[in-house]
Steps between C-alpha positions, in 0.01 A plus 500: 500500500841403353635697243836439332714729245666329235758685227638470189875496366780472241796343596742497205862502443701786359440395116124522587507801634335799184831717387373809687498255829856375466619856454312618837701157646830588366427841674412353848813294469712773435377653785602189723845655484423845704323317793606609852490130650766511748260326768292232303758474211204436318485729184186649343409647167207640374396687203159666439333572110337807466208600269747728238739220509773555763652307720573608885685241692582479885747236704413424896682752774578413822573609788672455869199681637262200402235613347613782365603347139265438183398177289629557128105510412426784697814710397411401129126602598590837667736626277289404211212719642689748650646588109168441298139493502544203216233221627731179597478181265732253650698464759829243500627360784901229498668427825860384550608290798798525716681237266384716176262246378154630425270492787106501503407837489089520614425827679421577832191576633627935504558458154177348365324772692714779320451319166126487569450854641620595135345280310175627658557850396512386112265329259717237382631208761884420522683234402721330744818295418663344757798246459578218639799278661450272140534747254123543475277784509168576680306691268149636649225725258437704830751642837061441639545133484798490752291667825161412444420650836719825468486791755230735311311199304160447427367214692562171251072372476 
């Protein structure tokens, strides 16, 4: 029997984006600037909204010793968890290519699975906004609509 999985999403310039979004996108793109890219020279920024209102960011780390380095999300995600209890509400993502223009910044497969291992310890889903190379963002209700067959999932029926 065929099955299929379909999603919904936003995709909205800055102006679009609600006040409270913007500000968690001006914090991912400050981040940009801390990013240990010396390999790639592709820059990553993420910021993460938590329940009482704060804002953790994170930038990507690499490293020589391949893989040893972090995606922005999960050092956004980590440090976020490691300094609160706070359920997460969103989660920004903004990349910067090697010329400095914006890049797409979707997240890797690691990432979603972080995102959803949190979101599935908390009642309420979390958003996802993801830019892209056109000055767009991605803007998802749920981090459960990008792995629909996560590590740890219930079988889809």
């Amino acid at each position: 029997m065929n099955q299929s999985f379909t999603f919904e999403y936003q995709r909205l310039t800055y102006d679009e984006l609600t006040p409270a979004d913007q500000q968690l996108t001006d914090a991912a793109m400050q981040a940009l600037d801390g990013a240990h890219a010396p390999y790639s020279r592709f820059q990553v920024g993420s910021a993460v909204l938590l329940a009482d209102g704060s804002v953790v960011t994170g930038n990507n780390q690499e490293n020589a010793a391949y893989p040893s380095g972090l995606c922005a999300e999960r050092v956004a995600l980590f440090a976020a968890k490691s300094r609160s209890k706070q359920p997460i509400q969103a989660i920004t993502v903004v990349a910067r290519n090697a010329q400095g223009e914006m890049a797409d910044a979707f997240s890797c497969g690691n990432c979603r699975q972080v995102m959803l291992e949190y979101a599935g310890q908390q009642e309420e889903g979390m958003r996802v906004i993801m830019a892209d190379r056109t000055a767009h963002f991605i803007v998802l209700a749920d981090t459960r609509q990008l792995l629909p067959f996560s590590f740890g999932s219930e079988t889809l029926g």
